[in-house]
C-alpha positions, 0 to 999 in steps of 0.5 A: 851579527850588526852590519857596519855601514859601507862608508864606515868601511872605507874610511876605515880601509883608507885609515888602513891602507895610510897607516900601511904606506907611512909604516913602509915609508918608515922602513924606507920601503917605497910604495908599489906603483904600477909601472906604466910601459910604454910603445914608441912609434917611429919613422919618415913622412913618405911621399904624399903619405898622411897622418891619417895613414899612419894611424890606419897602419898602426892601428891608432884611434882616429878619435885621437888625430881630430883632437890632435889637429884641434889643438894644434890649429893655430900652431901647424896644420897637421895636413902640411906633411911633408916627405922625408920629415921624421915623426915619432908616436908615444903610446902608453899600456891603453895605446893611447897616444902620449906624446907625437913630435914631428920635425916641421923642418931644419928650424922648428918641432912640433911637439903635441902632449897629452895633458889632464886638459887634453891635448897641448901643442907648441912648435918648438925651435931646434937649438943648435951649436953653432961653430965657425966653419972655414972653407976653401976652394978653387973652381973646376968646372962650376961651382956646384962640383967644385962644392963636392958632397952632398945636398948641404954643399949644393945649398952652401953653393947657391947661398954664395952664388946668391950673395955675388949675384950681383957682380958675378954671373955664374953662368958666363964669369967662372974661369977655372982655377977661379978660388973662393973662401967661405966663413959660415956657420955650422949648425950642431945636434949632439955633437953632429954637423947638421947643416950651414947657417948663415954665411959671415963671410966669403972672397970669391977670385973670378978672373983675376979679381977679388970680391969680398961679402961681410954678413952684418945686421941691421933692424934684425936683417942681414945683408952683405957689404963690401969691405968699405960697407957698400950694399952688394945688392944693386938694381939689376942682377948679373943674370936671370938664371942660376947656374946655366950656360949661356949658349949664344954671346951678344953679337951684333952679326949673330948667325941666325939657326932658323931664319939662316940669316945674319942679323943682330942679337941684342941678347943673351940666350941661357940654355936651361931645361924647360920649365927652368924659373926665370927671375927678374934681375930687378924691381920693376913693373910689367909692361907686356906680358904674352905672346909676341912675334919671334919672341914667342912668350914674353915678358918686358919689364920696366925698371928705373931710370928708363931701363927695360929687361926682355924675357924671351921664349917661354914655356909659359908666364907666372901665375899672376904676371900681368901688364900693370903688376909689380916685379920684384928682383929675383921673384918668379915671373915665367919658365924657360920655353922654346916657343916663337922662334927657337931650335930648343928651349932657352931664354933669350934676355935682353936690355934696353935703355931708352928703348935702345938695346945694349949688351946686358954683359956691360949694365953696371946697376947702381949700388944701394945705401952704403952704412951710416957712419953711426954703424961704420966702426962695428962693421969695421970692427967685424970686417977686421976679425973675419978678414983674419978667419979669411986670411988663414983659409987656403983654396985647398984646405978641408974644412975645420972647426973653430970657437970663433965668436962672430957677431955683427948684429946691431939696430940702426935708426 
């Protein structure tokens, strides 16, 4: 019997199995595919857990995880994990990885697939929808309890106390029965609130008087403006901590706890925990940083315009504060103590002009550059429709939805 040569053989099963699929196709049959079945893997970043773990416990193949971290070295380390961030594995039928999406954080997901060329990472934006949400309050207490839920409202709470830090002083200014309302973003995934964006607007009532913040851009940043379109922001802030108690008020015959002597106290002193962030109220440069007497650890920093602030009883000073460095306002420069002499941690923080201490109560810090007159319509424009959101919130009322568009974004220079 001749033998067929095996290359005729497979053309010959090839011509075969062609003429078979286009005879199927011809009927409408659709070709036998295997079906590819595929595992998910998911679940939480635990605390100081690794991704290295996570493939011991599931059995994956580390060889895997360094091709993975290869291809996404310019786009996250994949060491930076961090707790409570959820991830997902898809394996298919050889349990070799498909894809791995990991949340970074509100904003952006990493995103690592598996491609004929290996592996391919992009960090991907999250894309909300955004909708106008309208919030009303009235202080009981402070601001974080009159916030009440849970941890978006804590930071809801310290966005608007940071937009007033300049002229409201959380710690000492709150009255109850003080009201505010509050224009925000509320950021969407499926039709669920996820949490707030940017604040548009705010009116906080302390004591009898109103403040008013616009949010309006400018070179693509934002910043907040009174209702003619003057900077909130100013050279000092109102205080050095964030929503403390000040335990003693500037007096000029204070009773000293440990000496047990009346004296001057040319301060304020803020009760915190130690260890609380102390931040300077405004840019200036370090001028003594140690130990020093009944201070115990402090920090002077001098500011413009022959002014210096004096920070107290510290724990310890910030990584890096020195005599000569440069302090920005709001930027970590110590940690509230109780060392030299003090009955329990506190900041003691004072203010001086010309090396004259004054009550840091009455500093009125210069307002910065107000808009051109070449944005000063727009921002007109925009102060006037968030003014007729604000109008319609009442201290009492929940928080509702709305389609309002608001935009202020414009480029100056």
């Amino acid at each position: 019997m001749k033998r067929i040569p095996l290359a005729a053989l497979v053309i010959a099963t090839l011509l075969a199995s062609i003429g078979y699929y286009s005879f199927k196709a011809e009927l409408g049959i659709p070709p036998t595919v295997p079906r590819q079945v595929f595992r998910e893997i998911a679940g939480e970043i635990k605390k100081g857990e690794t991704l290295s773990e996570i493939f011991k416990k599931y059995s994956l193949n580390i060889v895997d995880l360094d091709k993975m971290r290869q291809a996404c070295a310019d786009v996250y380390r994949l060491r930076a994990l961090n707790p409570g961030r959820s991830y997902k594995f898809l394996l298919d039928d050889a349990q070799r990885i498909v894809s791995f999406v990991y949340g970074i954080d509100d904003d952006n997901v990493l995103h690592i697939q598996r491609t004929h060329f290996g592996y391919q990472a992009e960090k991907v934006p999250i894309s909300y929808e955004k909708r106008t949400l309208r919030i009303g309050g009235t202080i009981k207490g402070n601001l974080i309890a009159s916030l009440e839920g849970g941890g978006e409202n804590l930071l809801l709470a310290l966005k608007l106390s940071d937009i007033f830090a300049w002229d409201i002083d959380f710690n000492t200014d709150l009255r109850n029965d003080d009201s505010f309302k509050i224009v925000v973003e509320g950021l969407y995934l499926d039709g669920q609130f996820k949490r707030y964006g940017k604040i548009l607007a705010a009116e906080f009532c302390n004591d009898g008087e109103v403040y008013n913040a616009y949010g309006f851009e400018r070179n693509g940043k934002i910043g907040y403006y009174d209702e003619v379109g003057t900077p909130l922001k100013k050279a000092f802030l109102k205080a050095p901590l964030n929503f403390r108690y000040v335990s003693s008020s500037y007096s000029s015959g204070r009773y000293h706890p440990i000496l047990k002597i009346y004296r001057p106290h040319h301060g304020l002193d803020y009760a915190a925990a130690t260890g609380t962030p102390v931040s300077a109220v405004g840019d200036g440069t370090v001028v003594f940083a140690g130990h020093r007497g009944q201070y115990g650890n402090l920090i002077i920093l001098k500011h413009a315009n022959g002014y210096k602030t004096y920070y107290g009883h510290l724990s310890k000073i910030a990584k890096g504060v020195r005599t000569g460095v440069r302090a920005d306002q709001g930027g970590i420069i110590g940690y509230v103590g109780a060392t030299g002499l003090a009955t329990g941690p506190h900041l003691h923080y004072e203010v001086r002009i010309d090396d004259r201490p004054v009550n840091p109560t009455l500093v009125k810090a210069e307002p910065g550059i107000p808009i051109s007159s070449e944005l000063l319509a727009d921002f007109r424009q925009l102060r006037d429709r968030l003014d007729l959101i604000i109008v319609s919130i009442k201290p009492s009322d929940p928080i509702t939805t709305g389609a309002t568009s608001i935009r202020g974004s414009r480029t100056e220079g």
